[in-house]
C-alpha positions as CSV (number, residue, x, y, z in Angstrom):
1,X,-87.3,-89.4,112.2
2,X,-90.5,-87.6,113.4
3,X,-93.4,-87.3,116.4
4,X,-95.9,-89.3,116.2
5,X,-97.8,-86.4,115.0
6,X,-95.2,-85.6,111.9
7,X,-93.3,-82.8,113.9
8,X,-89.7,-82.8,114.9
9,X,-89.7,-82.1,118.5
10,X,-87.5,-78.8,118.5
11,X,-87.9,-76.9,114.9
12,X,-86.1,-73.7,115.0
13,X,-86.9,-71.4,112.0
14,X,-84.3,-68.5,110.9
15,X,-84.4,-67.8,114.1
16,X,-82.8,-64.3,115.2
17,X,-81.7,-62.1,118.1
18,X,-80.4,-59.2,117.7
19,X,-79.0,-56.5,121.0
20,X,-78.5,-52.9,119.9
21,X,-76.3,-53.0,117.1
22,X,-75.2,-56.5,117.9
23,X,-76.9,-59.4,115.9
24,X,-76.0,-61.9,118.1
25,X,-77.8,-64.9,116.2
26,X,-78.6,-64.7,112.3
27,X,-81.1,-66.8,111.0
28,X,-81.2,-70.3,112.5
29,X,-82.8,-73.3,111.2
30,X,-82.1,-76.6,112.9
31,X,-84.3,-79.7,113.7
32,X,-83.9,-82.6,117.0
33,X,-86.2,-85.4,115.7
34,X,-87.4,-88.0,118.3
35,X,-84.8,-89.8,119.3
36,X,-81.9,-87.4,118.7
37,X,-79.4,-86.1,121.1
38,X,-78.0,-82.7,118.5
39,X,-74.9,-81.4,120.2
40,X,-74.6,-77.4,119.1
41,X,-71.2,-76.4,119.9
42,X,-69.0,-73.3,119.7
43,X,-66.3,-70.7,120.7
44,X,-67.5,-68.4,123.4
45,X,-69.8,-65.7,122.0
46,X,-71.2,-67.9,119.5
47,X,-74.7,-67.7,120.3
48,X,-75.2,-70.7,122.3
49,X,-76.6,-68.9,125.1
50,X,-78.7,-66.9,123.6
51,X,-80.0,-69.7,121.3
52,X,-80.9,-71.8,124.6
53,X,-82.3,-68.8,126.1
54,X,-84.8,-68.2,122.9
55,X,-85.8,-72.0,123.3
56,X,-86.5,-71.4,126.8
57,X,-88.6,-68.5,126.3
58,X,-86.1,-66.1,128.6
59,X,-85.4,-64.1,125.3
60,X,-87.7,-62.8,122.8
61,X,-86.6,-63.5,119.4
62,X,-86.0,-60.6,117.0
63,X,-86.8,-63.1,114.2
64,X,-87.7,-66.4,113.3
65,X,-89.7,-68.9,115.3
66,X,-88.9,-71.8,117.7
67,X,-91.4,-74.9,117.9
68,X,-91.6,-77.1,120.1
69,X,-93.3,-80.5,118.6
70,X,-94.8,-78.0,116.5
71,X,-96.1,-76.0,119.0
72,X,-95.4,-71.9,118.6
73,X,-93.8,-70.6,121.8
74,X,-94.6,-67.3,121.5
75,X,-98.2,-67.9,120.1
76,X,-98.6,-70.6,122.9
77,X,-96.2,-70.5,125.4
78,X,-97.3,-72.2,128.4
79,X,-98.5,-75.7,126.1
80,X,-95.0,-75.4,124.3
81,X,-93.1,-74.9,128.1
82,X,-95.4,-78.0,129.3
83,X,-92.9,-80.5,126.8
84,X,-89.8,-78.6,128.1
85,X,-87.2,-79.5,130.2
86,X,-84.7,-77.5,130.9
87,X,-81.2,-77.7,132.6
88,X,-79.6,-74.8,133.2
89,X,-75.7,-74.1,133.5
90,X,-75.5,-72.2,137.1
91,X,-78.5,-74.3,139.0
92,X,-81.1,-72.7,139.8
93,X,-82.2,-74.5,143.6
94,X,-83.8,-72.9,146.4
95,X,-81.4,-72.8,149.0
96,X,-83.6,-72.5,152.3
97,X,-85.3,-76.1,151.2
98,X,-84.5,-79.6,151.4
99,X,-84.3,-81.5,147.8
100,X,-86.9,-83.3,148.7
101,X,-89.0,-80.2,148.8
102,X,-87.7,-78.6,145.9
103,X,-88.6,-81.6,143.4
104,X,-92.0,-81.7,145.4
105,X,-92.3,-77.6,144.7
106,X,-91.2,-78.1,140.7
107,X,-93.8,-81.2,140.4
108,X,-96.3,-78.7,141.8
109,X,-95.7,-76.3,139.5
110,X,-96.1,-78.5,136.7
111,X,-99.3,-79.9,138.1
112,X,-97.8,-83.4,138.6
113,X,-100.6,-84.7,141.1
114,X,-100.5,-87.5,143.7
115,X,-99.5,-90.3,144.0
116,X,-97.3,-90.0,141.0
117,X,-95.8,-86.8,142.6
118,X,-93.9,-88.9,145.1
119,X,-93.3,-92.0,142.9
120,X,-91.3,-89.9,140.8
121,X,-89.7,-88.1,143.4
122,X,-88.3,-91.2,144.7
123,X,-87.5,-92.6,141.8
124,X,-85.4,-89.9,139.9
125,X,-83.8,-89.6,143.7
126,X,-82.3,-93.2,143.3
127,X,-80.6,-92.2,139.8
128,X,-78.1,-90.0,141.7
129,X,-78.4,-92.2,145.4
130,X,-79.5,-88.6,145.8
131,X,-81.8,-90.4,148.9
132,X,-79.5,-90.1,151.8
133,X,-79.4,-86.6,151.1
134,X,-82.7,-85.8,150.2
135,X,-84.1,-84.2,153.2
136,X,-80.9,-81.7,153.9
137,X,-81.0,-78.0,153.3
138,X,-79.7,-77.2,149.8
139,X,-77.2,-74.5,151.4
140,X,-75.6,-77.3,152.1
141,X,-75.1,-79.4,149.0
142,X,-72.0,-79.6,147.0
143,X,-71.9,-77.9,144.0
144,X,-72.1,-81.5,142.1
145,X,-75.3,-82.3,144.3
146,X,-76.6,-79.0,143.1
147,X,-76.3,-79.9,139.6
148,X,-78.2,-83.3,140.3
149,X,-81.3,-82.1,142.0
150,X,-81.2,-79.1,138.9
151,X,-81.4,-82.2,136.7
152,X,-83.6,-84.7,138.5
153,X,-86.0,-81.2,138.5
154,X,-86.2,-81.0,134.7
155,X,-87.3,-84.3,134.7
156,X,-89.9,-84.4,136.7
157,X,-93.1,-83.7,134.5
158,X,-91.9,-86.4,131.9
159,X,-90.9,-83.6,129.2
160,X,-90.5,-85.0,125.5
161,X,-87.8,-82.4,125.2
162,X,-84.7,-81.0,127.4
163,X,-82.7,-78.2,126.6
164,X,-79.4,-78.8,128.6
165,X,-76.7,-76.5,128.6
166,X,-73.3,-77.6,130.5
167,X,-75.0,-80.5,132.0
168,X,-71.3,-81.8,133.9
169,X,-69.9,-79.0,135.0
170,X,-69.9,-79.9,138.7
171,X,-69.9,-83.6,138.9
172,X,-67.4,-86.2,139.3
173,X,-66.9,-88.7,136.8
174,X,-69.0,-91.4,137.8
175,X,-72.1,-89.0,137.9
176,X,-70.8,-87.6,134.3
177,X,-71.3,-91.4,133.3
178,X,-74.5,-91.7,134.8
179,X,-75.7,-88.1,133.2
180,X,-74.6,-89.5,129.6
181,X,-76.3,-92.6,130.5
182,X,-79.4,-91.0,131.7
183,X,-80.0,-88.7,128.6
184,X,-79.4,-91.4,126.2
185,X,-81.9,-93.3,127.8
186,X,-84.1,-90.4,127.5
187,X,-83.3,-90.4,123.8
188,X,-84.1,-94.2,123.8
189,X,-87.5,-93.7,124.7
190,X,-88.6,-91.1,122.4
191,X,-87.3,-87.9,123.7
192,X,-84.9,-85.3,122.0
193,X,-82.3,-83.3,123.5
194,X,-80.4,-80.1,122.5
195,X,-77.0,-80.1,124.4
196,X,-74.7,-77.6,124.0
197,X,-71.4,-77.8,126.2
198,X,-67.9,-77.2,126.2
199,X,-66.9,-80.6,127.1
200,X,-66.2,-81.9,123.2
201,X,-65.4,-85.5,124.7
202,X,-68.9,-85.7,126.0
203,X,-70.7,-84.5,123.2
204,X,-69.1,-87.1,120.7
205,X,-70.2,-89.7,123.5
206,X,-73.6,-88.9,123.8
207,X,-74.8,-86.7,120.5
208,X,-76.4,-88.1,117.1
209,X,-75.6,-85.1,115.4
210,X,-73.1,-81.7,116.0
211,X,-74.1,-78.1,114.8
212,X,-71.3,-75.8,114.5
213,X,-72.4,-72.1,115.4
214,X,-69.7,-69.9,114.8
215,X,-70.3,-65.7,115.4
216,X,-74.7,-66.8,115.7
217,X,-74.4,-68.7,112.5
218,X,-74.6,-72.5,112.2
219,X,-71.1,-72.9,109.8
220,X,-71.9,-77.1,109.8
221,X,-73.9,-79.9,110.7
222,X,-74.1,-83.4,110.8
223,X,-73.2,-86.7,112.8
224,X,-69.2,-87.7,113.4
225,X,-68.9,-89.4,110.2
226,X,-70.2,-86.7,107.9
227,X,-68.1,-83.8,109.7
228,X,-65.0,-85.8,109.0
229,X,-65.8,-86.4,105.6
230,X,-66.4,-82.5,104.5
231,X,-63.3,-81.3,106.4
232,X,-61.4,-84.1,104.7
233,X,-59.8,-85.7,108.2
234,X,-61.0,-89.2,108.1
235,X,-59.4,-90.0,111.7
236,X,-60.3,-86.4,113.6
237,X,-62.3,-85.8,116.9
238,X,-64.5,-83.5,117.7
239,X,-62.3,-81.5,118.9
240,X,-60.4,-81.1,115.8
241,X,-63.2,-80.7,113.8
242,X,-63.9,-77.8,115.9
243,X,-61.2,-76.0,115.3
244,X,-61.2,-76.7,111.4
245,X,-64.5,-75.8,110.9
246,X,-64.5,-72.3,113.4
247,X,-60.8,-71.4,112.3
248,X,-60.1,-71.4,115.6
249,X,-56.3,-72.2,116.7
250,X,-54.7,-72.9,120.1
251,X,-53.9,-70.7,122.6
């Protein structure tokens, strides 16, 4: 499955970053078509982070390219960072503002003009009943209310793709159901998402297809189906798989 215009919506191409002496991701290729929720998973200090932060633009890579609907990031980054969405782990919320402000600061920032500003302001605000709380002072949101406004913001300028990393830390669990609702419906409508998390049951909920990154290398990739088949455990999870595949073992 491809855009319209016969790109995948995230192409990453032997994509590298290296720190000192450390190579701390080796030459990854992936693709999120349109449509596709790709869960990339793995032990701490597998390159997640990094990876997201390359996508992002936060890190330079050493190597490789990322593309975003075929656009080059680093040849044109502010066109490519136009499509993007993206949802950080910690939340990044101005404090000293209400969240009604905040979203009406990010749709600035991405040029989102009048009168759709506030439609979409109000709207996103009702996916969360974020409403009642809309015109406190961040400094005093919950941690989980946080999270929500951090995600309502990456949504704001209609992006074709989000980059979310941790998307649930945070929230209780009928605002975890809502967030796997809401990204699938994203998903639904055309967009692509590249989730990485460390909450396995979610990702088998929500995610089309699993990459495996293991010391910055992808070690497998595929949907449920096809992972159980190549580690030869017809009945496993995610979670299991996990562990097979990264020779990891519990603690």
């Amino acid at each position: 499955m491809r855009a319209p215009d016969g790109h995948p919506l995230l192409r990453l191409d032997r994509l590298s970053k290296r720190f000192g002496d450390r190579l701390a991701v080796e030459a990854l290729t992936l693709e999120v078509a349109p449509g596709e929720i790709y869960g990339l998973i793995g032990p701490n200090g597998s390159g997640k982070t990094t990876t997201v932060k390359m996508i992002t633009g936060l890190y330079r890579p050493t190597a490789g390219q990322v593309l975003i609907a075929g656009i080059d990031l680093r040849a044109e980054p502010e066109r490519a960072k136009g499509l993007l969405g993206y949802i950080p782990d910690e939340p990044f919320v101005y404090e000293k503002m209400t969240g009604r402000e905040f979203l009406g600061l990010v749709a600035a920032l991405y040029r989102v003009a009048e009168p759709e500003r506030t439609r979409r302001i109000e709207e996103l605000l009702d996916l969360y009943h974020l409403g009642p709380d809309a015109d406190a002072y961040v400094e005093n949101y919950s941690r989980g209310n946080r999270q929500k406004l951090a995600i309502l913001a990456s949504l704001l300028h209609a992006p074709r793709l989000l980059v979310v990393d941790e998307p649930i830390v945070g929230l209780d669990p009928e605002s975890a159901i809502k967030t796997r609702d809401l990204l699938r419906r994203f998903a639904e409508r055309g967009g692509s998402a590249l989730l990485c998390t460390h909450t396995l049951p979610f990702a088998e909920q929500v995610c089309h297809r699993i990459g495996l990154l293991n010391e910055g290398r992808l070690v497998e990739e595929g949907d449920l189906a096809a992972l159980r088949r190549r580690a030869g455990l017809p009945d496993a999870s995610l979670e299991a798989l996990y562990l097979h595949f990264t020779k990891a073992r519990p603690s």
